[in-house]
Backbone and ligand atoms as CSV (ligand in chain L), in Angstrom:
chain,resi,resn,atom,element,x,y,z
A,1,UNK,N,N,0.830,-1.214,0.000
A,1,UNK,CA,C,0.000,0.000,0.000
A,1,UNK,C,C,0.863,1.262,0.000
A,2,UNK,N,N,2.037,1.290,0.090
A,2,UNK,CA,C,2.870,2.297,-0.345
A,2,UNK,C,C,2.664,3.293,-1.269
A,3,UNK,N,N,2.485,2.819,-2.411
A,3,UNK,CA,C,2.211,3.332,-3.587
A,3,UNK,C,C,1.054,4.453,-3.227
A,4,UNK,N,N,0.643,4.333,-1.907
A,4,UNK,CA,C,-0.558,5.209,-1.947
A,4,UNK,C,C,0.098,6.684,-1.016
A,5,UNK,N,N,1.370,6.783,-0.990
A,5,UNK,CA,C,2.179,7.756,-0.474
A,5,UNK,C,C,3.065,8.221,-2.041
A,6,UNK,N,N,3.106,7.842,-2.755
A,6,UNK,CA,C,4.322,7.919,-3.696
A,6,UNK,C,C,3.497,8.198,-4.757
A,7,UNK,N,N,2.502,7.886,-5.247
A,7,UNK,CA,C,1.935,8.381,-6.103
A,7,UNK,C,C,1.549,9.810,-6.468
A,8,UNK,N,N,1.135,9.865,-7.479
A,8,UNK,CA,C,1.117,11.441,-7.021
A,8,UNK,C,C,-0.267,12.234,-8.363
A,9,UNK,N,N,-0.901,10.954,-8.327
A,9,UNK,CA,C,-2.241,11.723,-9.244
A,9,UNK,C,C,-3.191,10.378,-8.524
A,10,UNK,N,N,-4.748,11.493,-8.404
A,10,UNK,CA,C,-5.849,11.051,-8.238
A,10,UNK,C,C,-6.274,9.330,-8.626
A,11,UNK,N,N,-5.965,7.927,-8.069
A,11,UNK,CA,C,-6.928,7.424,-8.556
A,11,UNK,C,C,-7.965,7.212,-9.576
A,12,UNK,N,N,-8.708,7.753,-9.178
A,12,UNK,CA,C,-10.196,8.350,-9.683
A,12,UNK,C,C,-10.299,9.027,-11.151
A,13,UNK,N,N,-9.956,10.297,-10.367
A,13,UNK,CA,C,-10.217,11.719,-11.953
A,13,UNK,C,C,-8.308,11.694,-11.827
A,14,UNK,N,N,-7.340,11.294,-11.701
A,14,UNK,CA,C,-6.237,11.555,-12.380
A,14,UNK,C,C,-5.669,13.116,-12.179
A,15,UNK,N,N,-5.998,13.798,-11.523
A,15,UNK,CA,C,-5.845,14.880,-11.389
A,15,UNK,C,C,-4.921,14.668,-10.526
A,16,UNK,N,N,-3.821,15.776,-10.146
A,16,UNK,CA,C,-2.875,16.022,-9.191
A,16,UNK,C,C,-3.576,15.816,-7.696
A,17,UNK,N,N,-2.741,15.275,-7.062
A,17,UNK,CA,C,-2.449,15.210,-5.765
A,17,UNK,C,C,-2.151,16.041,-4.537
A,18,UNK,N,N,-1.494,17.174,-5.127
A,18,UNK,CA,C,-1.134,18.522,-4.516
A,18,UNK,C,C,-2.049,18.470,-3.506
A,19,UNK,N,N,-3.243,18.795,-3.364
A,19,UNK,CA,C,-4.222,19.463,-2.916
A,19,UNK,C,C,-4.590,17.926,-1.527
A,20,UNK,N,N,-3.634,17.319,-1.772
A,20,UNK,CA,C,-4.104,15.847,-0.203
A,20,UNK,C,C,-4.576,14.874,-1.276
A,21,UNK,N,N,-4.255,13.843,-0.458
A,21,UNK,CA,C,-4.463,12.672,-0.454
A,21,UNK,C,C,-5.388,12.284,0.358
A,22,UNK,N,N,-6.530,11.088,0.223
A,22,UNK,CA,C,-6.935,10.312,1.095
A,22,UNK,C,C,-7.239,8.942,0.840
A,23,UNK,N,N,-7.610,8.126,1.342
A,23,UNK,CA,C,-8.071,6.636,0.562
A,23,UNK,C,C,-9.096,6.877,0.761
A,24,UNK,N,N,-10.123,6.198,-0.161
A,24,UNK,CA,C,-11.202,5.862,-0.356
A,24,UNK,C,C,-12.043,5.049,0.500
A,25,UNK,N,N,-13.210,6.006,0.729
A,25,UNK,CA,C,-13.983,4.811,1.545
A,25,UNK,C,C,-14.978,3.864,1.160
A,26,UNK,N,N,-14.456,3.629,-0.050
A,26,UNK,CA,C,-15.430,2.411,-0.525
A,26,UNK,C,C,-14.346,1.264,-1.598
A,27,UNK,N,N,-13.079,1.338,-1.345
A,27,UNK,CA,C,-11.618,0.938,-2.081
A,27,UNK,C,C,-10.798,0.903,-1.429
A,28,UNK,N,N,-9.338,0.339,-2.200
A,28,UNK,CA,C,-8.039,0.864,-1.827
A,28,UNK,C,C,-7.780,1.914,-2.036
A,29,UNK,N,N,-8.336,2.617,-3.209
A,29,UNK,CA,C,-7.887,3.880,-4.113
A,29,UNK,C,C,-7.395,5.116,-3.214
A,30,UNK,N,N,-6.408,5.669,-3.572
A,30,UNK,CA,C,-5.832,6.962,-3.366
A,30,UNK,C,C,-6.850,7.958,-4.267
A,31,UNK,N,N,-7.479,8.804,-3.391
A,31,UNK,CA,C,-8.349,9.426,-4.293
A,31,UNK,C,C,-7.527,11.115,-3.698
A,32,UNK,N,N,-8.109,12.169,-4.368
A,32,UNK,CA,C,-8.063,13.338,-4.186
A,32,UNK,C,C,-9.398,13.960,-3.012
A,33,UNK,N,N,-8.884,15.323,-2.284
A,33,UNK,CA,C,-9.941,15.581,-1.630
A,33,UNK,C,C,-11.396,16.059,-2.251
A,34,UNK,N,N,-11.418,16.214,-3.686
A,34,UNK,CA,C,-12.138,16.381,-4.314
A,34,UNK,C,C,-13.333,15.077,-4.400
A,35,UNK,N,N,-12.206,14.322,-5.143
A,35,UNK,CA,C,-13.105,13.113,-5.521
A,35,UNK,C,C,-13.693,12.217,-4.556
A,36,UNK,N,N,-13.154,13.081,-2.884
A,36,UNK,CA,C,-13.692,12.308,-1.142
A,36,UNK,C,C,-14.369,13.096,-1.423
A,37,UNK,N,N,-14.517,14.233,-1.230
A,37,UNK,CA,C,-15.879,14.909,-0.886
A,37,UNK,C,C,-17.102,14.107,-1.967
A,38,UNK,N,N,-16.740,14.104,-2.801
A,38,UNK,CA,C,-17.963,13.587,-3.980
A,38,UNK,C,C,-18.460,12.226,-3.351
A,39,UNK,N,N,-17.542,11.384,-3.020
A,39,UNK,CA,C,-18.109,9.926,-2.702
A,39,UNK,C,C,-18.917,10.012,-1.020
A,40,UNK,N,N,-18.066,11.225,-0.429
A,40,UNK,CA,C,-18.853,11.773,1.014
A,40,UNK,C,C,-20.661,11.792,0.829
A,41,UNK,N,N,-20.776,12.530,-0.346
A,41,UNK,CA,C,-22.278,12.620,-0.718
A,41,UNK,C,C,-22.659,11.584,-1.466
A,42,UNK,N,N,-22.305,10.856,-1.473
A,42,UNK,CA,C,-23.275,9.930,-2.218
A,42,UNK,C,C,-24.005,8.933,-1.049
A,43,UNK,N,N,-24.620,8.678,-1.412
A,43,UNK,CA,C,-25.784,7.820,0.218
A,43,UNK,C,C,-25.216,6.577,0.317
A,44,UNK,N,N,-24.268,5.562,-0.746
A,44,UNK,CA,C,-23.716,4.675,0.131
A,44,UNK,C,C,-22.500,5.044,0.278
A,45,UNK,N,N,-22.194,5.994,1.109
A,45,UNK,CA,C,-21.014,6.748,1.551
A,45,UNK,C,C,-21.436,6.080,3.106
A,46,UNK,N,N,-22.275,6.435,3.916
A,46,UNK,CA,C,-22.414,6.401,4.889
A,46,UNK,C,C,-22.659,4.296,4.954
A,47,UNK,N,N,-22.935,3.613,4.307
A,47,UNK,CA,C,-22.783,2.045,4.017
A,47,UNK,C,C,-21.041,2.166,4.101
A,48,UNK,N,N,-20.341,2.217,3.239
A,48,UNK,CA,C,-19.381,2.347,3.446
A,48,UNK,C,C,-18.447,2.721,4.331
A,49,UNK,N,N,-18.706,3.631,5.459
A,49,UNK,CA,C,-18.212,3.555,6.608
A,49,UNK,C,C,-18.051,2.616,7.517
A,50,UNK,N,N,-19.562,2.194,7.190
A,50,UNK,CA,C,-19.984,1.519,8.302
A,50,UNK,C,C,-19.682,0.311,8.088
A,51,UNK,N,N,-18.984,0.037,6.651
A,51,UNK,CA,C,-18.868,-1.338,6.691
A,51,UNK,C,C,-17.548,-1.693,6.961
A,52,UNK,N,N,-16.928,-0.317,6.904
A,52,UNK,CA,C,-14.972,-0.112,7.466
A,52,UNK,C,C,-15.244,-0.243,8.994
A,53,UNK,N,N,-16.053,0.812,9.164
A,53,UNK,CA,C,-15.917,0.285,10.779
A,53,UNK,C,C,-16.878,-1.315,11.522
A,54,UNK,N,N,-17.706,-1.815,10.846
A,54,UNK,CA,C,-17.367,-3.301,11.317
A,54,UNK,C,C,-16.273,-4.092,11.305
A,55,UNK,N,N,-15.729,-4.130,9.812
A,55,UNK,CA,C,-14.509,-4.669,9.262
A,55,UNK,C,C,-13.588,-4.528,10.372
A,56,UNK,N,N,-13.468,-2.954,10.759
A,56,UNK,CA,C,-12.255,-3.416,11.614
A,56,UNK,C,C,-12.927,-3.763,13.399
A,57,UNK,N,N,-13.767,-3.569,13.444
A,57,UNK,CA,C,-14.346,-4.251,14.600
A,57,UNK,C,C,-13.919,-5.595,14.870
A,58,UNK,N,N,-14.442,-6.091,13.636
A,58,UNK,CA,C,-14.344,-7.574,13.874
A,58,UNK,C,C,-12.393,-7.891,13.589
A,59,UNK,N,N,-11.662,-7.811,13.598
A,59,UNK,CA,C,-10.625,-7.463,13.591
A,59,UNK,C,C,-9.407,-8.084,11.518
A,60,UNK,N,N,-10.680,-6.922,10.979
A,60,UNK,CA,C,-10.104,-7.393,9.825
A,60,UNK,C,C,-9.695,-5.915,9.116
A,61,UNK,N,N,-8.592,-5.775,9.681
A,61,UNK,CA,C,-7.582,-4.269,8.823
A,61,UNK,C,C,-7.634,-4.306,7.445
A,62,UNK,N,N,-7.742,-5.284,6.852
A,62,UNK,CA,C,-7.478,-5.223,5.073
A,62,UNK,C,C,-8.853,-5.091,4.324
A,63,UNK,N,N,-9.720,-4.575,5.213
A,63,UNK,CA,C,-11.094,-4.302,4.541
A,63,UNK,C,C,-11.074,-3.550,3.426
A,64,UNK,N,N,-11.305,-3.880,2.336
A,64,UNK,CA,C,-10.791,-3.231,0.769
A,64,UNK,C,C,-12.443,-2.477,0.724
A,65,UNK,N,N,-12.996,-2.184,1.489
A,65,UNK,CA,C,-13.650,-1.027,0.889
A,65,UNK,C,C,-15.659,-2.245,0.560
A,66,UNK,N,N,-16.795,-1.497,-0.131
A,66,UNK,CA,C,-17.809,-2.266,-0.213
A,66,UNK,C,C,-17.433,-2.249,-1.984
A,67,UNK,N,N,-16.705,-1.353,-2.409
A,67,UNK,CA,C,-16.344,-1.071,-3.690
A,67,UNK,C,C,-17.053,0.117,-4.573
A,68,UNK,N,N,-16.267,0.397,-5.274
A,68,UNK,CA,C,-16.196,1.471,-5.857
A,68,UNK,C,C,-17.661,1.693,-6.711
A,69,UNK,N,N,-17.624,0.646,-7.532
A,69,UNK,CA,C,-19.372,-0.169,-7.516
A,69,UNK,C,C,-20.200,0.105,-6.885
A,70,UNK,N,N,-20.429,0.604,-5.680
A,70,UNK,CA,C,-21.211,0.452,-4.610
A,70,UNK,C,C,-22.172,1.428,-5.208
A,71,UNK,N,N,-22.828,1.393,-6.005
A,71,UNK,CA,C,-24.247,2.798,-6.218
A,71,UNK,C,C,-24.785,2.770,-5.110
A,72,UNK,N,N,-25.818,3.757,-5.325
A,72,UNK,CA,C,-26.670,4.403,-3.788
A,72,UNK,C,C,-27.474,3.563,-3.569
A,73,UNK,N,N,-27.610,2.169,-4.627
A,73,UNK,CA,C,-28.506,1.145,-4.566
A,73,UNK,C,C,-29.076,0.624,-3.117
A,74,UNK,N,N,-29.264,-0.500,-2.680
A,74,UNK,CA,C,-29.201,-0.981,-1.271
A,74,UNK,C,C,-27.897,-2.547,-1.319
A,75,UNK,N,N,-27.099,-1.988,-0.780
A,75,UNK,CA,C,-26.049,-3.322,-1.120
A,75,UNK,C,C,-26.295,-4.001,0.034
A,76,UNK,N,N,-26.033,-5.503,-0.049
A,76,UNK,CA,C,-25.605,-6.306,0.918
A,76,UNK,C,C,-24.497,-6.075,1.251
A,77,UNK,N,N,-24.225,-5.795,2.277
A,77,UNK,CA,C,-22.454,-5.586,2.484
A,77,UNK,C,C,-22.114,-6.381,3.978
A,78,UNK,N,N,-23.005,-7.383,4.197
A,78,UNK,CA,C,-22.870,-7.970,5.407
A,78,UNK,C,C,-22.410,-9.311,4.777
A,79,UNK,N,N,-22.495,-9.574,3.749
A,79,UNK,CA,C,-21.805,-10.620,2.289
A,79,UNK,C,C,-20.085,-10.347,2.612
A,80,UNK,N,N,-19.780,-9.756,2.748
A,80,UNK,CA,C,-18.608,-8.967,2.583
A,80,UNK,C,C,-17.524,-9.135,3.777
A,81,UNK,N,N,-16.539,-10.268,3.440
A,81,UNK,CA,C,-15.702,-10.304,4.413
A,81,UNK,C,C,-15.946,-10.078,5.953
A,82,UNK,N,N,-17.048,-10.874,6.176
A,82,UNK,CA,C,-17.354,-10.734,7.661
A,82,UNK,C,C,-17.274,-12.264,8.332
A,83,UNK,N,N,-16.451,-12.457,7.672
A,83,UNK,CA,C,-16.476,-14.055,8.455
A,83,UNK,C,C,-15.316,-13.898,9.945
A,84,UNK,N,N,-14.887,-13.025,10.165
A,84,UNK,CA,C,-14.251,-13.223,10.640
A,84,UNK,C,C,-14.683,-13.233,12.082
A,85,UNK,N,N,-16.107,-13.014,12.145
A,85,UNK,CA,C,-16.448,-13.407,13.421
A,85,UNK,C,C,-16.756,-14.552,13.886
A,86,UNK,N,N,-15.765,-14.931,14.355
A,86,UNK,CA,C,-16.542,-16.526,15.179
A,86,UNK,C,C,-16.731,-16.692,16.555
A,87,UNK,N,N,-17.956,-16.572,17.349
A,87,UNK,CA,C,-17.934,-16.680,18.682
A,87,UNK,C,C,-18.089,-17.610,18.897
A,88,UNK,N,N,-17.292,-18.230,19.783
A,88,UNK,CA,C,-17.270,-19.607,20.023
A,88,UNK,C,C,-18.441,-19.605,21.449
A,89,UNK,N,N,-19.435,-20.323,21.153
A,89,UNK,CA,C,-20.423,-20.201,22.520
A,89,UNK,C,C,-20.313,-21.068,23.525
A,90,UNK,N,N,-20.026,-20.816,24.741
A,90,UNK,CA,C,-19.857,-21.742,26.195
A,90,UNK,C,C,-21.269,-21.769,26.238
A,91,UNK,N,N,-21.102,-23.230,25.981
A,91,UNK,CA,C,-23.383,-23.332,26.642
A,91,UNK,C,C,-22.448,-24.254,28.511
A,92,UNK,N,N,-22.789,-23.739,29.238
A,92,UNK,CA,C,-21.974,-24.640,30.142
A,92,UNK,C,C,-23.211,-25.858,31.294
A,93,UNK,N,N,-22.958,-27.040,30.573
A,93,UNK,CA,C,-24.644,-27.632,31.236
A,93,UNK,C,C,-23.773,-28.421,32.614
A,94,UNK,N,N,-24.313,-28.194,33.206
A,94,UNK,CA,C,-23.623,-28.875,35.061
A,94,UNK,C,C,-24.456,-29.949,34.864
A,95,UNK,N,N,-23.614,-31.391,35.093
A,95,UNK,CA,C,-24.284,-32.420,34.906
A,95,UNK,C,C,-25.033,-33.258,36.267
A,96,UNK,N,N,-25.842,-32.820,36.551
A,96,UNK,CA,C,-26.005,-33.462,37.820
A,96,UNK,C,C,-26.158,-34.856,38.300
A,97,UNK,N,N,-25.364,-34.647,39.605
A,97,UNK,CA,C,-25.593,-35.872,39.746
A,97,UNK,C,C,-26.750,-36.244,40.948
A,98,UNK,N,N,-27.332,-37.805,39.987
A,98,UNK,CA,C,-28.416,-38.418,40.413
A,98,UNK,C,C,-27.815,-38.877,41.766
A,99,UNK,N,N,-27.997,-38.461,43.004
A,99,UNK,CA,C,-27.751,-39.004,44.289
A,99,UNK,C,C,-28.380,-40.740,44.240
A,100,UNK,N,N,-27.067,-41.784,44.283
A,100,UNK,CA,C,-27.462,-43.147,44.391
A,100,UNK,C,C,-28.397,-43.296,45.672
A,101,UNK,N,N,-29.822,-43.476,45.278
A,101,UNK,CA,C,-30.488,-43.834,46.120
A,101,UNK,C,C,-30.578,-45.085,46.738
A,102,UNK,N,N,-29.656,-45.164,48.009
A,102,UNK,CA,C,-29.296,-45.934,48.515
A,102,UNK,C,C,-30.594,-46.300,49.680
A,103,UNK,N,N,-31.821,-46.388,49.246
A,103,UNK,CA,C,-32.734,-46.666,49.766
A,103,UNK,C,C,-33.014,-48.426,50.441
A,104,UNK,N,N,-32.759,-48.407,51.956
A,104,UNK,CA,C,-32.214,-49.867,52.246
A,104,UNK,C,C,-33.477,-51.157,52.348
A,105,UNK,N,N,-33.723,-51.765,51.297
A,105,UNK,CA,C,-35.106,-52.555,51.280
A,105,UNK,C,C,-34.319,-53.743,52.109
A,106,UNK,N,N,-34.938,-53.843,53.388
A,106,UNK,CA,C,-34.357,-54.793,54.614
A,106,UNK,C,C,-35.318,-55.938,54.596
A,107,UNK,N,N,-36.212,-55.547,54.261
A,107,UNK,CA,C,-37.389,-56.456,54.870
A,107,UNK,C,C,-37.688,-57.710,54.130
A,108,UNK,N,N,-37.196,-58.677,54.567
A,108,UNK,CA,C,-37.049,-60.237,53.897
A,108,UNK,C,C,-38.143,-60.751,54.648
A,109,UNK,N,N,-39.263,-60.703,54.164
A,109,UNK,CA,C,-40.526,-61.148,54.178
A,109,UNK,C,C,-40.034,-62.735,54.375
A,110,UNK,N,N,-40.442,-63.286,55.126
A,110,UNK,CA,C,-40.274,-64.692,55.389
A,110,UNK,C,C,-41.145,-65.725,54.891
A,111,UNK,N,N,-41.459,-65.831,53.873
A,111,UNK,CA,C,-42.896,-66.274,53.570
A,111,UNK,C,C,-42.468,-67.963,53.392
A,112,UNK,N,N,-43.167,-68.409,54.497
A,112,UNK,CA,C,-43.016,-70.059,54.616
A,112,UNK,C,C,-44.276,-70.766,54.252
A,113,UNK,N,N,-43.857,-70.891,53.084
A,113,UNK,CA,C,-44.773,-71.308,52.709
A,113,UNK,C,C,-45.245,-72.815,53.315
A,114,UNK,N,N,-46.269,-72.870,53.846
A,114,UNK,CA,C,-46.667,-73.829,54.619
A,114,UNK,C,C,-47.245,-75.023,54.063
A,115,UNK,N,N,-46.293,-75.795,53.290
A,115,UNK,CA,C,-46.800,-76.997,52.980
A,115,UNK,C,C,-48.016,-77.769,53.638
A,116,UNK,N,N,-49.435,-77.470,53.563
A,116,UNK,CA,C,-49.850,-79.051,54.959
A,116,UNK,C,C,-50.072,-80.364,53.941
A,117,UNK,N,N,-49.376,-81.381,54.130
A,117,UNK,CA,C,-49.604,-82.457,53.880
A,117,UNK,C,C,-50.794,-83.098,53.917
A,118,UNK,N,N,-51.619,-82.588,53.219
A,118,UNK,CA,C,-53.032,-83.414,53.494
A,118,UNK,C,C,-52.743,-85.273,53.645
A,119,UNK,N,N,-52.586,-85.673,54.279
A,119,UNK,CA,C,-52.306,-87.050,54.650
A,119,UNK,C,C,-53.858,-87.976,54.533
A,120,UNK,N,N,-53.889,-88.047,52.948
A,120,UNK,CA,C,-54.913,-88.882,52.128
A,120,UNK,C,C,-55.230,-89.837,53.056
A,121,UNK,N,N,-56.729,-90.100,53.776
A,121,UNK,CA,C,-57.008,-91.483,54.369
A,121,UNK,C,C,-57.843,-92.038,53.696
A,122,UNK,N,N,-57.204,-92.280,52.648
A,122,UNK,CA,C,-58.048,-93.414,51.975
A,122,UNK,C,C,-58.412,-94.387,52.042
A,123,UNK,N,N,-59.138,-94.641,52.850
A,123,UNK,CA,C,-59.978,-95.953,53.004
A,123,UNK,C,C,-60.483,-97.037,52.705
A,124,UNK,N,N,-59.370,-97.810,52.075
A,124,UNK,CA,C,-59.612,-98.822,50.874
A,124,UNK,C,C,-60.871,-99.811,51.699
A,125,UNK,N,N,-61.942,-99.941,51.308
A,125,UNK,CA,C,-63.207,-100.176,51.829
A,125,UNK,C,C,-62.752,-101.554,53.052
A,126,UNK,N,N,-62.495,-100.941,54.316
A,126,UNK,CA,C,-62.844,-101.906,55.454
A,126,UNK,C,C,-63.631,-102.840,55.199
A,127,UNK,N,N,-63.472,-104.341,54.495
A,127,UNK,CA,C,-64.111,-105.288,55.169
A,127,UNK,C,C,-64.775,-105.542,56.271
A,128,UNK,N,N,-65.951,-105.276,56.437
A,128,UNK,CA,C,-66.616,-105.308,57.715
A,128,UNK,C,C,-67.247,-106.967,57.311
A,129,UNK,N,N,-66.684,-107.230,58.636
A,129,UNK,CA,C,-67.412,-108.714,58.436
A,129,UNK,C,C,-67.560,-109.181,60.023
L,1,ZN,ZN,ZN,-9.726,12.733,-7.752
C-alpha cells in the first residue's frame, strides 16, 4: 500500500495530488480531496463507513472497501468479508448428579410357605365282616 504515499495523481479523476491525499472509503484507491468529498455525498457513503468500521471491529484491517461499484442502490455488504467473526459459545450444562439412592429394602418377608400335607385317608373299603 505504499504506492498510496508515492503516487502522485488522483486514482479516480487523475488529477494532481497537490491538494491531499486520502483513501477511499469504498476501495483501496488513493483518491483526491475532491473526488472524497464527492463519494462523502453519495448515500452509500455512509454504508461504506460503516462497513470499514465493522470490518475493523471484527478485527479485519485489510477491509478493501464495499467497492467502488457500490451505487446508492441498497447493497448487501454484510456478504462482505465478515467471516471473521466466530464466537465460540460456552453453553456450560452442570451435569447433575443423580444421588445413588441408597434406599435400604431390609425387609425379607419370610414367607413359609406352609406346605400341609393333606395325609390322604383313603380308606380302601374296610371289610366289615
Ligand atoms: Zn480525484
Amino acid at each position: 500500500m505504499d504506492r498510496f504515499f508515492t503516487q502522485t495523481h488522483c486514482d479516480r479523476c487523475h488529477k494532481s495530488l497537490d491538494g491531499g491525499r486520502i483513501m477511499s472509503m469504498f476501495n483501496t484507491q488513493c483518491i483526491c480531496m475532491e473526488c472524497s468529498d464527492k463519494e462523502r455525498q453519495r448515500p452509500a457513503y455512509k454504508k461504506a463507513v460503516e462497513a470499514d468500521h465493522e470490518a475493523i471491529r471484527s478485527g479485519n484491517y485489510n477491509f478493501s472497501g464495499i467497492g467502488e461499484d457500490a451505487q446508492d442502490m441498497e447493497q448487501e455488504i454484510h456478504s462482505r468479508s465478515r467471516e471473521a467473526i466466530n464466537e465460540a459459545e460456552f453453553n456450560e450444562n452442570q451435569g447433575e448428579f443423580s444421588g445413588a439412592g441408597a434406599s435400604g429394602d431390609y425387609e425379607s418377608s419370610d414367607d413359609d410357605a406352609d406346605d400341609d400335607d393333606d395325609t390322604d385317608d383313603t380308606d380302601t373299603g374296610g371289610s366289615d365282616d
